[in-house]
Residue frames as qw, qx, qy, qz and C-alpha x, y, z in Angstrom:
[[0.189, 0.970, 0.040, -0.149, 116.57, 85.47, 151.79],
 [0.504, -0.684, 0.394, 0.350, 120.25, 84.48, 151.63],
 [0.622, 0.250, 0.684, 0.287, 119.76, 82.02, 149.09],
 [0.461, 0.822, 0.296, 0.154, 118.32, 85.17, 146.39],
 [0.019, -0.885, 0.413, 0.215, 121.23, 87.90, 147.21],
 [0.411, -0.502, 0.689, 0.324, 123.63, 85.03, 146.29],
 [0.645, 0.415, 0.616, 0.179, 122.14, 84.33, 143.05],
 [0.194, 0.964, 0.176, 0.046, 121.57, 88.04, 142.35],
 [0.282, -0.761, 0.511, 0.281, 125.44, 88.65, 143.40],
 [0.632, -0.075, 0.704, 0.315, 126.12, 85.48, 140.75],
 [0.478, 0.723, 0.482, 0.129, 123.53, 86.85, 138.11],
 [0.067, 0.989, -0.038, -0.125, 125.12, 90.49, 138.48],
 [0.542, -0.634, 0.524, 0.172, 128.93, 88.80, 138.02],
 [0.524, 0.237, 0.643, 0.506, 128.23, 86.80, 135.08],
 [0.283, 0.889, 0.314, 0.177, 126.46, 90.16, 133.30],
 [0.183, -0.849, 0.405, 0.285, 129.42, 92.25, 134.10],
 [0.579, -0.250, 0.647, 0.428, 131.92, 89.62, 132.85],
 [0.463, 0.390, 0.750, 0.266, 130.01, 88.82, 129.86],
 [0.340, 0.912, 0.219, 0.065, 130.26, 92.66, 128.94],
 [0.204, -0.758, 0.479, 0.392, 133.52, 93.32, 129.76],
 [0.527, -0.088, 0.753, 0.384, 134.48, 90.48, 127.05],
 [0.586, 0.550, 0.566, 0.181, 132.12, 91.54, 125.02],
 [0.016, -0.973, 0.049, 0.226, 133.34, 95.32, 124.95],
 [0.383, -0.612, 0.586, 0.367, 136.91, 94.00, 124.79],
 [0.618, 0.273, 0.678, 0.288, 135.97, 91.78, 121.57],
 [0.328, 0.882, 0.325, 0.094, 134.17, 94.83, 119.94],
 [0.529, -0.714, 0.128, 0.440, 137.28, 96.57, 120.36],
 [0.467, -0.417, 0.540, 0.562, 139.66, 95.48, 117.73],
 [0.263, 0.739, -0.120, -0.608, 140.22, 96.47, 114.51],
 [0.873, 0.376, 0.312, 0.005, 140.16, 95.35, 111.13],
 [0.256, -0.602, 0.310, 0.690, 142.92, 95.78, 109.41],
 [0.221, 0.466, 0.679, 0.523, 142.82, 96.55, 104.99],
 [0.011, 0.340, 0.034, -0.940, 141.76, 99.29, 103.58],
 [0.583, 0.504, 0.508, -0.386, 137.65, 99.67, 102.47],
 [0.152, -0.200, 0.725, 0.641, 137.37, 99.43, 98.94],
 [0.609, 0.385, 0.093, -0.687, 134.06, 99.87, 96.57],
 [0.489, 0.169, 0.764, 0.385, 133.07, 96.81, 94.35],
 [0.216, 0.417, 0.004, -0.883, 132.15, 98.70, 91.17],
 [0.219, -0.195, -0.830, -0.475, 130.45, 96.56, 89.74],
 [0.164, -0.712, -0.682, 0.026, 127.78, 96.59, 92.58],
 [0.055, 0.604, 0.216, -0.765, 128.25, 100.24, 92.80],
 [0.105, 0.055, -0.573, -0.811, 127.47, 100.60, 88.78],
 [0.273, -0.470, -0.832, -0.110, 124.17, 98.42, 89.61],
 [0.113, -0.675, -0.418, 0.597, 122.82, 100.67, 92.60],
 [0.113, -0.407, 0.224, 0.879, 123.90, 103.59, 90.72],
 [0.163, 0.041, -0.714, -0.680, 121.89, 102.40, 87.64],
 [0.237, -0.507, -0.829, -0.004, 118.79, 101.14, 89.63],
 [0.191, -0.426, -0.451, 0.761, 118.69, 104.48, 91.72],
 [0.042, -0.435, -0.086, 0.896, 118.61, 106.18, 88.82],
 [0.325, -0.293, -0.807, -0.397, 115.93, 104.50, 87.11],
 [0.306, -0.478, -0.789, 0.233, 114.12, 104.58, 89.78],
 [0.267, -0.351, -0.076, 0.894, 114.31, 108.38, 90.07],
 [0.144, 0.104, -0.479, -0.860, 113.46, 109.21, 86.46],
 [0.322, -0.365, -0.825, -0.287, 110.51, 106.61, 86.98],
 [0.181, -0.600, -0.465, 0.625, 109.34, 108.68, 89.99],
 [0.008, 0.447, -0.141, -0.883, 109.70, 111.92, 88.25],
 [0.228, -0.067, -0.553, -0.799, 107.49, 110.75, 85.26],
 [0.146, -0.446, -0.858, 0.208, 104.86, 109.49, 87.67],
 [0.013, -0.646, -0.283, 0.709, 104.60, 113.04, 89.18],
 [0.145, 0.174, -0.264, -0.938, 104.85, 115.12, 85.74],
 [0.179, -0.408, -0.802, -0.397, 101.54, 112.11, 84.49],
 [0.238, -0.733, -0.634, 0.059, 99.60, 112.98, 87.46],
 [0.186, -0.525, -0.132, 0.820, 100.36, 116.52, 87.47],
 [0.009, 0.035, -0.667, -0.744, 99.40, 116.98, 83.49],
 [0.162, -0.434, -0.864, -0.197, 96.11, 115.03, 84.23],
 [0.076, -0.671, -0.594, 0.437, 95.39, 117.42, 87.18],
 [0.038, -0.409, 0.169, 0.896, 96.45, 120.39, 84.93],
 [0.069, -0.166, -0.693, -0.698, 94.69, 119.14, 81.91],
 [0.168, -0.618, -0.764, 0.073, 90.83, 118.35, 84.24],
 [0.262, -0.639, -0.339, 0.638, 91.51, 121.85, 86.15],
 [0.142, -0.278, 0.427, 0.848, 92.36, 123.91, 82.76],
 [0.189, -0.213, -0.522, -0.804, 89.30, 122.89, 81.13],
 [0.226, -0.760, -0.606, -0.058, 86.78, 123.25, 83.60],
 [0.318, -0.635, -0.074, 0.700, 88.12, 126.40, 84.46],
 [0.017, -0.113, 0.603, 0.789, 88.47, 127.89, 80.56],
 [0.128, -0.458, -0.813, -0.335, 84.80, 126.36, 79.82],
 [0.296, -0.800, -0.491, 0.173, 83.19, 128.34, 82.98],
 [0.281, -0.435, 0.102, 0.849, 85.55, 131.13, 82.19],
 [0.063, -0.076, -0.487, -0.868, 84.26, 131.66, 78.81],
 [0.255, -0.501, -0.816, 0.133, 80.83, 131.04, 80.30],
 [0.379, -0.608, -0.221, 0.661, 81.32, 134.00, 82.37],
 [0.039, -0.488, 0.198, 0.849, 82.48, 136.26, 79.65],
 [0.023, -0.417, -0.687, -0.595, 79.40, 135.25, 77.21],
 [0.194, -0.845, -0.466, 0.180, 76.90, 136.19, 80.13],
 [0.249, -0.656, -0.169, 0.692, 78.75, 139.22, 80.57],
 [0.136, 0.077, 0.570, 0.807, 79.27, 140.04, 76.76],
 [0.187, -0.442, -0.647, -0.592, 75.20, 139.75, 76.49],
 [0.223, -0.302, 0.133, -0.917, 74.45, 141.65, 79.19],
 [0.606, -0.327, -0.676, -0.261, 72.69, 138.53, 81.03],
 [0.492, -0.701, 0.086, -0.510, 70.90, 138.25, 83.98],
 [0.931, -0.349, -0.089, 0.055, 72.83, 135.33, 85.63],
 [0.545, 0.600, -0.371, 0.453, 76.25, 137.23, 85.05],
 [0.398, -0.643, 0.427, -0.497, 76.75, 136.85, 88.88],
 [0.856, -0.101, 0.497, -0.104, 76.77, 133.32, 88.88],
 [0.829, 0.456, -0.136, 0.293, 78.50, 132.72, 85.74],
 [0.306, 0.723, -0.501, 0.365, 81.22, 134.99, 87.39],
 [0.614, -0.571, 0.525, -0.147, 81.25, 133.21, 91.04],
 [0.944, 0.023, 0.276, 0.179, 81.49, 129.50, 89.37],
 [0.816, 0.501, -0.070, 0.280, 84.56, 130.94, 86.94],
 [0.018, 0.747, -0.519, 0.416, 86.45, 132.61, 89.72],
 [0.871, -0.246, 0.359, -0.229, 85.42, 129.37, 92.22],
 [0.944, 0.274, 0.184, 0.015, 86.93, 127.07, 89.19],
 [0.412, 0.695, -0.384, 0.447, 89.91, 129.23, 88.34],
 [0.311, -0.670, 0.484, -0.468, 90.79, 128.72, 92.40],
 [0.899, -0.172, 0.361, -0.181, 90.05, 125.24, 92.67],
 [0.888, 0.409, -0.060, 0.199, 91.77, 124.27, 89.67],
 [0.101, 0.866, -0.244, 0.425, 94.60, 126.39, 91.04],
 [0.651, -0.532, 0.415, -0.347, 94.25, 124.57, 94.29],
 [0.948, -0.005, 0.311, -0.072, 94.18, 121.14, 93.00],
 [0.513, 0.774, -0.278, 0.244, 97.60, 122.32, 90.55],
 [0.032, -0.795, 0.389, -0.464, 99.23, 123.36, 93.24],
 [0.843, -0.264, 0.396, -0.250, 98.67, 120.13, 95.21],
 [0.954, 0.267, 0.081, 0.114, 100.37, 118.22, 92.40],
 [0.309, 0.833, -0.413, 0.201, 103.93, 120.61, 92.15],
 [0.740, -0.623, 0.222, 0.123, 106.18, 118.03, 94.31],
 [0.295, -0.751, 0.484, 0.338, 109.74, 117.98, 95.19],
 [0.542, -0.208, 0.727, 0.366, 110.31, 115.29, 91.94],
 [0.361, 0.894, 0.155, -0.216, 108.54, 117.34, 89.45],
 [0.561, 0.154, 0.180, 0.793, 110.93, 117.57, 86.43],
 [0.223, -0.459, -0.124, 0.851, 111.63, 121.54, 86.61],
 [0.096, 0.046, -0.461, -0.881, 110.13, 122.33, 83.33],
 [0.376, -0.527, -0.726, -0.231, 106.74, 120.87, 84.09],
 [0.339, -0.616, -0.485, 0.520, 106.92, 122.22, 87.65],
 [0.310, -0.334, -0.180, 0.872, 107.75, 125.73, 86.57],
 [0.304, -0.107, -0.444, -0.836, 104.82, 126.20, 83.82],
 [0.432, -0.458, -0.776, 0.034, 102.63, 124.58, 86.24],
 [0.274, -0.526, -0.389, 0.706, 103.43, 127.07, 89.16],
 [0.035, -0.051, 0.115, 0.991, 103.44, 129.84, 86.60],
 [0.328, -0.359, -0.664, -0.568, 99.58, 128.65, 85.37],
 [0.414, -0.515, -0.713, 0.235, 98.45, 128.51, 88.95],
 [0.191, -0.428, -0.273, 0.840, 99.60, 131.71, 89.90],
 [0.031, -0.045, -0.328, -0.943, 98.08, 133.33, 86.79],
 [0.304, -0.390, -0.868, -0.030, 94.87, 131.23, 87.74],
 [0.365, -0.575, -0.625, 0.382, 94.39, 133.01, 90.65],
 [0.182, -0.304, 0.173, 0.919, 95.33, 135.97, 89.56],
 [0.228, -0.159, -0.696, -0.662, 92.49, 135.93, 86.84],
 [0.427, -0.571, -0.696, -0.091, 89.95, 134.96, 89.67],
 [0.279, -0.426, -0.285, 0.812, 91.01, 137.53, 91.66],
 [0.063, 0.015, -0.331, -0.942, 90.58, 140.44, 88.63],
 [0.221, -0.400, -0.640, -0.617, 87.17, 138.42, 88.25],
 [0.430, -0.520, -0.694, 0.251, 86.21, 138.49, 91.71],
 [0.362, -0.323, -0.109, 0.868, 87.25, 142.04, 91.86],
 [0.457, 0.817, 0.316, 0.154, 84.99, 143.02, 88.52],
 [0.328, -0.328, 0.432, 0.774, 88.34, 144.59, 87.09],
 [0.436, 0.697, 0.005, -0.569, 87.46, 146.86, 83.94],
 [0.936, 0.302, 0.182, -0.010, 87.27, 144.85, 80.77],
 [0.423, 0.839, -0.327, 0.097, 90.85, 146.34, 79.69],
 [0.339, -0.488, 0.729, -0.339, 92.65, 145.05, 83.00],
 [0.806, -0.004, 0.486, -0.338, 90.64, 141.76, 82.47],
 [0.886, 0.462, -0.005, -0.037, 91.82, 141.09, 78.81],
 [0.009, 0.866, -0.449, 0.219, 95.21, 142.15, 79.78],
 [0.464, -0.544, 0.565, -0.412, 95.43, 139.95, 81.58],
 [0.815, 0.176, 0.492, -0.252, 93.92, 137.19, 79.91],
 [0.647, 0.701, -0.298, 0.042, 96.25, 137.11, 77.10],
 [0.056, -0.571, 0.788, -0.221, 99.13, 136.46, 79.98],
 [0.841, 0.031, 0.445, -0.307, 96.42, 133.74, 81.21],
 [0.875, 0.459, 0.134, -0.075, 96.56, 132.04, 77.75],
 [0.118, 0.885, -0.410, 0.186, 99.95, 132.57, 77.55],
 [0.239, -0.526, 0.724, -0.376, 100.94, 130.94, 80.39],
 [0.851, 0.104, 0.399, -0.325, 98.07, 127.96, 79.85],
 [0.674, 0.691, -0.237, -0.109, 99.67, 127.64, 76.37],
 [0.404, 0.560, -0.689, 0.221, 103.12, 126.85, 78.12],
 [0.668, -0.157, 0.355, -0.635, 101.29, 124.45, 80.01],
 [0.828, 0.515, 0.004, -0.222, 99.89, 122.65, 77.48],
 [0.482, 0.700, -0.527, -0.010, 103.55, 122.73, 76.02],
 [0.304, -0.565, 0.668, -0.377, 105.05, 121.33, 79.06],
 [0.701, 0.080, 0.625, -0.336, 102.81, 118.56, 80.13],
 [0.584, 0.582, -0.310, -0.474, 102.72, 117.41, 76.29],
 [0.485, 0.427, -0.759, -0.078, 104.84, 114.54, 76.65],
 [0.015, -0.168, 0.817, -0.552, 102.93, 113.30, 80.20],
 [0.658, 0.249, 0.333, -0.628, 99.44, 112.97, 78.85]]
């Protein structure tokens, strides 16, 4: 048993040493004063922001695409909706669930695409189209009176219009 404490007293002696030297190495200082190469800071600097702008048109493509898929199945089942109701059909309950369903999903599936690298002008006719979205499925879900409903639907188209405008250069 003697034989292991004196190894363990030898093992624990050289690990002490062999941090005190190493502490004492890590110690000193460099001396000079830091200094930026700018040539590799022009490179980063130029790659970052490439990289950035190439991010940022990823998001506005696949934001555009979801706006453009969500905008016209939503518009198609919207006008759907307001033929049945124009002619006084019998399925105008179901034309109105699927264009208030579609005006929410498409809304949903918008709203999923707004991220943080979203050039602001895409993002902010994007948010504005969602919110009117819902807003429109609400009025329909509500049966609002046809006056409140077109009212509305002029902001709708409005807002889809500066959509449309937005996304223009991402589709």
């Amino acid at each position: 048993m003697r034989r292991f404490e004196r190894t363990s007293l030898a093992a624990a002696s050289v690990a002490i040493t062999g941090g005190i030297v190493l502490v004492s190495a890590c110690s000193n200082s460099v001396s000079g004063t830091a200094q930026v190469n700018q040539s590799d800071l022009a490179t980063y600097t130029s790659m970052a922001a490439a990289s950035s702008s190439a991010a940022a048109e990823t998001a506005a493509t696949a934001a555009c695409d979801t706006f453009s898929t969500a905008n016209g199945d939503s518009v198609r089942k919207f006008n759907a909706y307001i033929d049945a109701s124009n002619d006084d059909a019998p399925d105008i309950a179901a034309k109105a669930s699927d264009a208030e369903t579609a005006l929410r999903d498409g809304a949903n599936d918008v709203d999923r695409k707004l991220v943080k690298n979203l050039p602001s002008g895409v993002a902010q006719a994007l948010r504005d189209y969602r919110d009117d979205s819902k807003k429109l499925a609400d009025l329909i879900q509500q049966d609002a009176p046809t006056e409140t409903m077109n009212d509305h639907i002029d902001v709708f188209n409005t807002t889809k219009d500066a959509a449309v405008d937005a996304c223009e250069d991402y589709e």
